[in-house]
C-alpha positions as CSV (number, residue, x, y, z in Angstrom):
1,X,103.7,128.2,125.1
2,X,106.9,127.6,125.9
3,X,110.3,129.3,125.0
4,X,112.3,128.6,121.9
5,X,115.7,128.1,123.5
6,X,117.4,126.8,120.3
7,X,118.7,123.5,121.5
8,X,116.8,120.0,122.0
9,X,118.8,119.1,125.3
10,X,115.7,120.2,127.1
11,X,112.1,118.7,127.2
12,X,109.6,121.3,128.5
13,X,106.6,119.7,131.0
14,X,105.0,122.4,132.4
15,X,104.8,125.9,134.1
16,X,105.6,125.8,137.7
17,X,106.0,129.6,138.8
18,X,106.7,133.3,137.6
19,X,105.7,136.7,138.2
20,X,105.8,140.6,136.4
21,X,108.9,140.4,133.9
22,X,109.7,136.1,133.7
23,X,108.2,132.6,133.9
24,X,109.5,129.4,135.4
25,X,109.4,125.9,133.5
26,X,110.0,122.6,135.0
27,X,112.0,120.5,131.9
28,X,113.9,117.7,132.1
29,X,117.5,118.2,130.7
30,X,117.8,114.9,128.6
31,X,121.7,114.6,128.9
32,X,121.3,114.0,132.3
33,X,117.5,112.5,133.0
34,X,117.0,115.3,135.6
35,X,114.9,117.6,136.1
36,X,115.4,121.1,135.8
37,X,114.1,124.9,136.6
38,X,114.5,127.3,133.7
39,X,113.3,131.0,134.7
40,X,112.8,132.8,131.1
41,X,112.0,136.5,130.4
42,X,108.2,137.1,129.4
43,X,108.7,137.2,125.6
44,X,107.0,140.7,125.9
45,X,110.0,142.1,127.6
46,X,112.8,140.7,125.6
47,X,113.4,144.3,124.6
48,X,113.6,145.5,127.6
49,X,118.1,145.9,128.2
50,X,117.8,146.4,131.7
51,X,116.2,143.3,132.7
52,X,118.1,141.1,129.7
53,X,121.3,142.9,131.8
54,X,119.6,141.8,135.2
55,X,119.3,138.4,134.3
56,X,123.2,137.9,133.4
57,X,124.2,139.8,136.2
58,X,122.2,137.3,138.1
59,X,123.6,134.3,135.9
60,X,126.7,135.8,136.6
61,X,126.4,135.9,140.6
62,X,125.1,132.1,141.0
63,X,128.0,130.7,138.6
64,X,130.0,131.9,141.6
65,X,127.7,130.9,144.4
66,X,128.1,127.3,145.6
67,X,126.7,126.3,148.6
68,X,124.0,123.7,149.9
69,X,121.3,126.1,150.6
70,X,121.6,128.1,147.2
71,X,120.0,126.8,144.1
72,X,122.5,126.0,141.6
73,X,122.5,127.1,138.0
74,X,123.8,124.8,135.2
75,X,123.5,126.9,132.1
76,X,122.4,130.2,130.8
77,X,121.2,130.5,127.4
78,X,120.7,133.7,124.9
79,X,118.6,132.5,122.5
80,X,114.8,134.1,121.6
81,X,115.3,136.0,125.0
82,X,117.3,134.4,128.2
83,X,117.1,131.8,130.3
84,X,118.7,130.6,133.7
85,X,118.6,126.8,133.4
86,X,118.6,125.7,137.3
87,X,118.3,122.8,139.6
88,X,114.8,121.6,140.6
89,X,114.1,122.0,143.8
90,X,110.8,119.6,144.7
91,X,109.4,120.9,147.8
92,X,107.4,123.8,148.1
93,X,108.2,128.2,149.1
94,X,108.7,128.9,152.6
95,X,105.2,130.8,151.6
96,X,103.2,128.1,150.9
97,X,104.6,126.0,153.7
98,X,103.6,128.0,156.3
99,X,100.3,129.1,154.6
100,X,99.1,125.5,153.3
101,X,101.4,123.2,156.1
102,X,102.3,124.4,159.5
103,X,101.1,127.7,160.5
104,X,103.4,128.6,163.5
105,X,106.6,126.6,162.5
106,X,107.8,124.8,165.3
107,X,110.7,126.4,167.2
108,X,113.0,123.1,166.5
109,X,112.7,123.1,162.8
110,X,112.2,127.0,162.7
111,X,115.8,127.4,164.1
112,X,117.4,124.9,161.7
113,X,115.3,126.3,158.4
114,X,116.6,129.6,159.6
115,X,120.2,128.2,160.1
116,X,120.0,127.2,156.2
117,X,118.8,130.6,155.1
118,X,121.2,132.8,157.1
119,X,124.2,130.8,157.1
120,X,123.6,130.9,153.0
121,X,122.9,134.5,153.0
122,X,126.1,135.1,155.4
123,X,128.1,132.9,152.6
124,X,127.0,135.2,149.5
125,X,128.1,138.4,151.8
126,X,131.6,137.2,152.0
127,X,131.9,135.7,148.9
128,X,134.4,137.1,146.5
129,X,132.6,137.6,142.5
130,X,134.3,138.8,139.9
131,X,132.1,141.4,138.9
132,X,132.7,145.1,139.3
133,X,131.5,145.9,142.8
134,X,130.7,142.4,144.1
135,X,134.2,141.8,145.1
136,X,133.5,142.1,149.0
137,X,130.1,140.0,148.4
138,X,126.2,140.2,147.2
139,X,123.4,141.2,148.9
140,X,120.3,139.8,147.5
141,X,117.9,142.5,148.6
142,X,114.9,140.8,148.1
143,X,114.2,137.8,150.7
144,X,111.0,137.1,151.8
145,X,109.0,133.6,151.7
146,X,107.9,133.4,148.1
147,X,112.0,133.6,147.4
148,X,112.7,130.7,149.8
149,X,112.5,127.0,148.9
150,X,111.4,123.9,151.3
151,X,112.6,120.5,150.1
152,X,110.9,117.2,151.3
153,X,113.9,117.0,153.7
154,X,113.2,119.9,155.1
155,X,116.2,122.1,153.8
156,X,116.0,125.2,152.9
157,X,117.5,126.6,149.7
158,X,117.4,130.5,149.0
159,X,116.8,131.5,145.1
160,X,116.1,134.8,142.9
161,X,119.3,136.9,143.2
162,X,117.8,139.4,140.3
163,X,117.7,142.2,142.4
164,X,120.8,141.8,144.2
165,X,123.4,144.6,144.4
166,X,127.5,144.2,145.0
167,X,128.7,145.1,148.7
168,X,130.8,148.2,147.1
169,X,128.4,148.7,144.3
170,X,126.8,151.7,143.7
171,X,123.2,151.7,144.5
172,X,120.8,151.4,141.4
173,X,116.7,151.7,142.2
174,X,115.4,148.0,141.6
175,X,112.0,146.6,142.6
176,X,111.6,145.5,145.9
177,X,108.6,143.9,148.1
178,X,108.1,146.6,150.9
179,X,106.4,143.9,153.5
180,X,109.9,142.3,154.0
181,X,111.9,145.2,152.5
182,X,114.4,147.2,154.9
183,X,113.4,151.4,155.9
184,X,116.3,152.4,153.7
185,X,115.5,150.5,150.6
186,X,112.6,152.8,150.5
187,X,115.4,156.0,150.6
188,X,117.0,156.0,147.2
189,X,119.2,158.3,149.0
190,X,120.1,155.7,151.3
191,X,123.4,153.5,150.7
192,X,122.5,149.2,151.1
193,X,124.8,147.1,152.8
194,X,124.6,143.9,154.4
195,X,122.7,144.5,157.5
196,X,119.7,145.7,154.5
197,X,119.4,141.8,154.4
198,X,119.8,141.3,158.2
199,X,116.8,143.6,158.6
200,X,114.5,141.1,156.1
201,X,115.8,137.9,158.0
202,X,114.3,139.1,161.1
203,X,110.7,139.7,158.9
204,X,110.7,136.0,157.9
205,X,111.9,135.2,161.7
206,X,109.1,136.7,162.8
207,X,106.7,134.9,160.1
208,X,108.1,131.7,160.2
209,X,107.0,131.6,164.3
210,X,103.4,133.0,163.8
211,X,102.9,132.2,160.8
212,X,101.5,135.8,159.7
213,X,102.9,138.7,158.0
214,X,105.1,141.3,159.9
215,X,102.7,144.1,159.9
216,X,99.6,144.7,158.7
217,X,98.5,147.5,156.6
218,X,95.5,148.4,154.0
219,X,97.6,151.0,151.6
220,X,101.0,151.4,150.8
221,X,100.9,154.5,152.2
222,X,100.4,152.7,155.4
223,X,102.8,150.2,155.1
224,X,105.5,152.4,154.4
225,X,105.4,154.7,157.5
226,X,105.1,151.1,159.3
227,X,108.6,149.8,157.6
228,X,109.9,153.0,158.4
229,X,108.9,154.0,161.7
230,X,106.6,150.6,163.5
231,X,108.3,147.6,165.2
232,X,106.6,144.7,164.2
233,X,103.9,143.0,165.4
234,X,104.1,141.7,168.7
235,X,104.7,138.0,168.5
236,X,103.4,136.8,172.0
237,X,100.1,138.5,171.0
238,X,99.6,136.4,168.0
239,X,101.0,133.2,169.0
240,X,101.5,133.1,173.0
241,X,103.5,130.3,173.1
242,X,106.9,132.1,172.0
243,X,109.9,132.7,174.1
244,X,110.6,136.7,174.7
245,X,114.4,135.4,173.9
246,X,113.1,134.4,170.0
247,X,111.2,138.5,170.1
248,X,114.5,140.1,171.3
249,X,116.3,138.3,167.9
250,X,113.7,139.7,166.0
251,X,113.7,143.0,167.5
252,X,117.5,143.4,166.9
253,X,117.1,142.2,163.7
254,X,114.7,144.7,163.0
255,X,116.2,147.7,164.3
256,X,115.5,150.8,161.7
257,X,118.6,152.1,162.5
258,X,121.3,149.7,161.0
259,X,123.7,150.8,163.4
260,X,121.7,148.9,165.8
261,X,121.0,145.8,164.4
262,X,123.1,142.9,163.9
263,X,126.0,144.1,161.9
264,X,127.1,139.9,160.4
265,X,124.9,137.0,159.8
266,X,127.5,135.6,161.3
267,X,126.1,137.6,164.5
268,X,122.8,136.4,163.9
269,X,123.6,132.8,163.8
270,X,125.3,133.2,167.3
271,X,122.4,134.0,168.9
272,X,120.4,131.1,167.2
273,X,122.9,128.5,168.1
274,X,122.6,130.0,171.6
275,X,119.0,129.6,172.0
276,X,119.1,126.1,170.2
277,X,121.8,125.0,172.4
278,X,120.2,126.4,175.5
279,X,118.3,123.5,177.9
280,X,115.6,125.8,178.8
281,X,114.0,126.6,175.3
282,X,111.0,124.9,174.6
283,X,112.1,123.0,171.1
């Protein structure tokens, strides 16, 4: 069943993705003849004032986010619930492309998919919103593969800013995913800034060249004490054929100390464009 969004503009076709709290419909928006994304709250939860509030907050952050590799949204409705009525992406997650497609991306297109992801990360950091506490930026807090869009060009486009939190905003405890999650979001103690996201860039790095998760672990228990204390797996041992240069990146990345990581994207995409650039690395 879909949602009732009080209007006619929009001609539901089917489900395309969702998880715990929402659902996402492809439509076609029939001012226009295109097709559209629109992420809805379960009906179940349209009680529930926190995630109503998360949803405009996020509506709120992507009206002010324009950039080629961040999904655009074109309207956000209240009606029976609310929706985030967004641009269709046709591709596929960075999930399912490395799961179902390449494995091991290749180092060429690895660096340029990465290129797309941080240098739009690195944008929403800087950008000034006019929300209370997102003046100096957002961080989105929650990147990992499943949050990541491939198209049939091969571009990447980040989505799913509903966990985010402003650069000077006062830390709130929101759901995370601990395999790609940072050692201090799992501290509530523990302020967030924008070297939190630097530290999950470095996880899907380190995915998107051997195509496996970042650690391994049978508990959450065990995962945990591997976010907060284990470097990741070795990425020679899974899949030989990687540079030590593209392990060092990851391993600065992934420092648990923030202090020692990459403090900018803008930092992180130097060290890309330096490997790319360089006549040695195997592309």
């Amino acid at each position: 069943m879909f949602p009732d969004l009080g209007s006619k503009q929009y001609e539901f076709i089917n489900r395309i993705g969702g998880g715990g709290f929402g659902v996402v419909n492809l439509a076609i928006d029939l001012h226009t003849g295109k097709p559209v994304a629109i992420k809805s709250i379960h009906k179940n939860y349209n009680d529930r004032k926190d995630l109503i509030e998360n949803f405009k907050r996020e509506a709120n952050i992507y009206l002010d986010l324009s950039h080629p590799n961040i999904v655009k949204l074109n309207a956000f409705i209240i009606n029976n619930g609310v929706h985030l009525v967004m641009d269709y992406v046709e591709g596929r997650t960075l999930e399912d492309f490395i799961n179902k497609e390449t494995g091991p991306i290749p180092t060429r297109l690895c660096l340029d998919l990465l290129t797309d992801i941080i240098s739009a990360i690195d944008y929403a950091h800087n950008k000034n919103i006019p929300i209370d506490g997102y003046e100096h930026g957002a961080l989105h807090l929650d990147l990992k593969p499943s949050n990541v869009l491939i198209t049939k060009s091969n571009k990447a486009m980040v989505i799913d800013y509903g966990i985010s939190k402003g650069s000077t905003e006062k830390r709130k405890v929101r759901e995370h995913t601990k395999m790609y999650c940072a050692p201090e979001q799992l501290d509530a103690e523990k302020d967030l800034d924008k070297r939190t996201d630097i530290y999950s860039l470095g996880l899907l790095m380190h995915q998107m060249l051997c195509g496996s998760s970042p650690y391994t672990a049978d508990s959450n228990e065990e995962l945990e004490g591997k976010v907060k204390y284990r470097k990741t797996k070795r990425m020679i041992d899974i899949y030989p054929a990687i540079s030590k240069e593209f392990q060092e990146i990851v391993d600065k990345a992934t420092q648990k100390q923030p202090d020692l990581r990459y403090q900018t994207c803008g930092e992180f995409l130097e060290d890309l464009d330096y490997l790319s650039n360089k006549s040695n690395t195997t592309l």
